[in-house]
C-alpha positions in Angstrom: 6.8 -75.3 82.4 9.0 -76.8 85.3 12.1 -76.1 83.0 11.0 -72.5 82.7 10.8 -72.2 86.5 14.1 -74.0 87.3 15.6 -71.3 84.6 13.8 -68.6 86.1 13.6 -68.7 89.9 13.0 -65.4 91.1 10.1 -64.7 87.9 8.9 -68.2 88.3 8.6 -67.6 92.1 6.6 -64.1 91.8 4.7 -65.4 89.3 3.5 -68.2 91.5 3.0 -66.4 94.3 0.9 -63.7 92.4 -1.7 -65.9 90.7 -2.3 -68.5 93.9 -3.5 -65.9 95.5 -5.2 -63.6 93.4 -7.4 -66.5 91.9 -8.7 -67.0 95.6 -9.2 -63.2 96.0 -11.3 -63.6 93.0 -14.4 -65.0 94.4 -14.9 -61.7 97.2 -13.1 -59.0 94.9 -15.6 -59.8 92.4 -18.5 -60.0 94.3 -21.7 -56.8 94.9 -19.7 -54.9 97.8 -16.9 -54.7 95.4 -16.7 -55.0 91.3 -20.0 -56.3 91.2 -19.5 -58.6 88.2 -20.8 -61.7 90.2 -24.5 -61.5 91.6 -23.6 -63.2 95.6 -22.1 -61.9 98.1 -19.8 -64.2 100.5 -20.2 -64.4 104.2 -17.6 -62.7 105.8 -16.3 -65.6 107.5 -15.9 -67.1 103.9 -14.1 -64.1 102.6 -11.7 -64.8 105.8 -11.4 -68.2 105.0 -10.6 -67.7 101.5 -8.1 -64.8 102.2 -6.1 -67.7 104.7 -5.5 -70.1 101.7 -4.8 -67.4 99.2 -1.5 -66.6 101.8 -1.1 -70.4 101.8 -1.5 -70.7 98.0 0.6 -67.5 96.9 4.1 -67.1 98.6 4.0 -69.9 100.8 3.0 -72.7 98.1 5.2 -70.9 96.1 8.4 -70.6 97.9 8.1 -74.5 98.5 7.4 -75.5 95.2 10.5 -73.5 93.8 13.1 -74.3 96.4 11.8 -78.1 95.1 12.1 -77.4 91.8 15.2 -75.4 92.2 17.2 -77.7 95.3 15.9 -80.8 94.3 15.6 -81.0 98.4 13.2 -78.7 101.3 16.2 -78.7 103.5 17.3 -75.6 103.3 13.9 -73.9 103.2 12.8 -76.1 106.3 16.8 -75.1 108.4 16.1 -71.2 107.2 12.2 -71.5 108.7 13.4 -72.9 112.2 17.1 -70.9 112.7 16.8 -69.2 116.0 20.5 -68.7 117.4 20.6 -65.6 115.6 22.6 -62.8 116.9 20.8 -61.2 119.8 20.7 -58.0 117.7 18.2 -59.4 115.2 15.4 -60.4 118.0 16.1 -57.0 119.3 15.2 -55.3 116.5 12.6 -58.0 115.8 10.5 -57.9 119.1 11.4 -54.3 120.2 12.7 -51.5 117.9 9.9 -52.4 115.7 7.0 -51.8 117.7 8.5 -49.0 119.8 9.0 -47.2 116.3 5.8 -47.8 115.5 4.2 -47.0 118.7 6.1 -44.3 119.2 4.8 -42.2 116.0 1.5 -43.5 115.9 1.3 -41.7 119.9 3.2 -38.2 118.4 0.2 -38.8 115.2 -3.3 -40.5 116.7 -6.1 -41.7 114.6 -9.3 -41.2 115.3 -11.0 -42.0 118.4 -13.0 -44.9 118.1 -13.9 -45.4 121.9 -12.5 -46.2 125.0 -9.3 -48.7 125.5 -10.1 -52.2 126.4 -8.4 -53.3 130.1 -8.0 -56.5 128.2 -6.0 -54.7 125.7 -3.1 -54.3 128.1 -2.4 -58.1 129.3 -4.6 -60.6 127.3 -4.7 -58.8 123.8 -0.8 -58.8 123.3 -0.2 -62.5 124.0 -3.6 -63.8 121.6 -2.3 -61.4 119.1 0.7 -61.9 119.3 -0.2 -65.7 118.1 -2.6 -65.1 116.3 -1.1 -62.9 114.0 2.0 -65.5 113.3 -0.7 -67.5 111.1 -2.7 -64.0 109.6 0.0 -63.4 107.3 3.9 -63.2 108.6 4.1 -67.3 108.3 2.7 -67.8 104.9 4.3 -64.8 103.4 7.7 -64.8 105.2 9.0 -68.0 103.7 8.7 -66.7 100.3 9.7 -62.6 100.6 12.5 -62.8 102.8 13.2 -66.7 102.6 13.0 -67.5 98.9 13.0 -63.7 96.6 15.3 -61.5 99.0 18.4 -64.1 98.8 18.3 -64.4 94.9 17.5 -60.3 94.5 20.6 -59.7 96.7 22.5 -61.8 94.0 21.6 -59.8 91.4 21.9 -56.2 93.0 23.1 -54.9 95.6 21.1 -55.6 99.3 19.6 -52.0 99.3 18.3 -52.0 95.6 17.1 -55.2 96.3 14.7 -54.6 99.3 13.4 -51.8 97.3 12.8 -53.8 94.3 10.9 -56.5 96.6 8.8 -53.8 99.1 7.2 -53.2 95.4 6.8 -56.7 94.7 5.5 -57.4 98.0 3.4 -54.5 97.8 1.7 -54.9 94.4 0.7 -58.8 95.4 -1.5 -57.0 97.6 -2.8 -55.0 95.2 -6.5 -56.7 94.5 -7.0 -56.5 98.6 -7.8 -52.7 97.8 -10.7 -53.4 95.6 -12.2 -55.9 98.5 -14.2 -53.6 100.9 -13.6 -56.0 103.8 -10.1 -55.9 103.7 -8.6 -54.0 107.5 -6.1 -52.0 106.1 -6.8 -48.3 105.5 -7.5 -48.6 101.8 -10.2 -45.4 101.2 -8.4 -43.8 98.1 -5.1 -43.2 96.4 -3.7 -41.4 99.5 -4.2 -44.6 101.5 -2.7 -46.6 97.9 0.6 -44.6 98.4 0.9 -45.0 102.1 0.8 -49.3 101.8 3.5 -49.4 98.9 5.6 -46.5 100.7 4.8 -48.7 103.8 6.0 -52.1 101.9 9.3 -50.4 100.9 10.3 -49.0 104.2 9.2 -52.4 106.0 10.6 -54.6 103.5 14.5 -52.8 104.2 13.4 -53.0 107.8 12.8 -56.7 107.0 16.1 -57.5 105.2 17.9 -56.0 107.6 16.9 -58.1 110.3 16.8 -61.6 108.1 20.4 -60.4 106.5 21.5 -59.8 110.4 19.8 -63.6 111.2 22.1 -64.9 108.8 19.1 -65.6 106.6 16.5 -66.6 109.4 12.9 -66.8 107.7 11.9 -67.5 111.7 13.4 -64.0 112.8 11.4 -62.4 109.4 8.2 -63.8 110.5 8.6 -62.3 114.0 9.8 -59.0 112.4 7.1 -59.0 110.5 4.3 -59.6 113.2 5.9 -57.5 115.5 4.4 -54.5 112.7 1.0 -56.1 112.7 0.9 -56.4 116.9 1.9 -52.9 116.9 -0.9 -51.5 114.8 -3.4 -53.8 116.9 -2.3 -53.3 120.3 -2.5 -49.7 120.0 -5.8 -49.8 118.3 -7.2 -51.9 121.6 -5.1 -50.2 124.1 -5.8 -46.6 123.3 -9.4 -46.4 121.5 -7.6 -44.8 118.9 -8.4 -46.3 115.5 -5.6 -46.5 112.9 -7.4 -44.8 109.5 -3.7 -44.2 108.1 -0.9 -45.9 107.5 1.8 -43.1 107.6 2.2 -43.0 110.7 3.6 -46.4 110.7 5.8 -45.3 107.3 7.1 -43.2 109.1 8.3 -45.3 112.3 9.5 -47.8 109.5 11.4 -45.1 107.8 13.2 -44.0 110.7 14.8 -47.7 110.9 15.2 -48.1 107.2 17.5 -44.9 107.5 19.0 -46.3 110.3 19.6 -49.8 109.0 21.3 -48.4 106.0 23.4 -45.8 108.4 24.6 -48.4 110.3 25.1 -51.0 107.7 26.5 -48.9 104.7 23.9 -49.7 102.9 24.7 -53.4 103.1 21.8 -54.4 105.6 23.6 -56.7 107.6 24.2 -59.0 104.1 27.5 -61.4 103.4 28.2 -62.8 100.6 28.6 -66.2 102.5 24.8 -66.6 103.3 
């Protein structure tokens, strides 16, 4: 097995990172609200529980145990999670283009009103988010998308192809999370299917981009990557208006996607040297 993995890096890493956390979906995609093939039903405060350590035990466990297997040494994966003097570009993009992208379509296309904004919204919610988030998902996934699978794709093919290929990746490991009714993304029918992998894609060039611009920061990822979750949030709390569809954010995304690859030639920031 470990000689398969050290042949295979990239298939051994998405094959890790896919069955630690679907086995620990299991347990709430299986249960009444959902499949119905097992006869409890969790608390919900289980099923949150359980969702945290399938992120720990999918690409986070995952990009560790292959950058052993394959380094012999965590030094580079620990000096890629904590590189901060990055260009100044790559926060900018990080902590401002992508929210004001996303803000900015989601106020030309509302959801549905879902009450009144909360004053807390606009000072408190931002900051506990902002934390709060770092540990939902962007930590635990980051170190394996754009720290581990993004640098060996762009060996193989060329940057653009290659945050394609892993937006579908990255999309399909959440594919179980649409069978599990508590799950907070808009996931209602096919429409809302489409929207999350077009959504993956766009945010996964948006994503490269900025790491390939970090010279291969995973930090400067996982801020990229909240920044899209804070967005969604903040305007959720600070304007009543709930978010029932991803597009909206799509389409912010795409709008940087088409710049990134403008700008960049297609390149995304990427050198051969990282």
């Amino acid at each position: 097995m470990k000689n398969w993995l050290r042949s295979h890096p990239l298939g051994g890493y998405i094959a890790l990172a896919y069955v630690g956390s679907w086995i620990l979906w299991l347990p709430a995609l299986l249960g009444p609200k959902n499949l119905g093939l097992l006869p409890y039903e969790l608390p919900v405060a289980a099923i949150v529980v359980l969702n945290q350590l399938a992120l720990f035990a999918g690409p986070f466990l995952a990009s560790l145990l292959m950058t052993r297997l394959t380094t012999g040494s965590l030094k580079i994966w620990t000096a890629s999670l904590l590189r901060w003097r990055v260009p100044l570009v790559a926060y900018l993009l990080a902590l401002v283009a992508i929210p004001a992208a996303v803000i900015a379509v989601l106020a030309i296309l509302p959801g549905e009103t879902a009450g009144g904004p909360e004053l807390t919204a606009l000072v408190i919610a931002p900051l506990v988010m902002g934390v709060a988030y770092l540990i939902g998902g962007p930590l635990q996934e980051e170190v394996g998308w754009r720290g581990f699978a993004l640098p060996r794709l762009q060996e193989r093919a060329s940057p653009l192809p290659a945050a394609v290929i892993l937006g579908i990746v990255w999309g399909g490991w959440h594919l179980p999370q649409f069978l599990i009714a508590e799950w907070e993304t808009p996931h209602r029918d096919v429409g809302d299917l489409l929207a999350f992998l077009a959504f993956t894609v766009a945010a996964s060039i948006v994503l490269s981009w900025i790491t390939n611009t970090a010279r291969g920061s995973v930090l400067l990822a996982i801020l990229a990557h909240n920044a899209i979750n804070w967005a969604l949030s903040v305007w959720e709390k600070a304007t009543g208006q709930k978010v029932t569809s991803l597009w909206p954010a799509v389409l912010g995304l795409a709008v940087l996607a088409v710049i990134a690859v403008a700008v960049t030639r297609g390149r995304l920031g990427y050198r051969n040297s990282q």
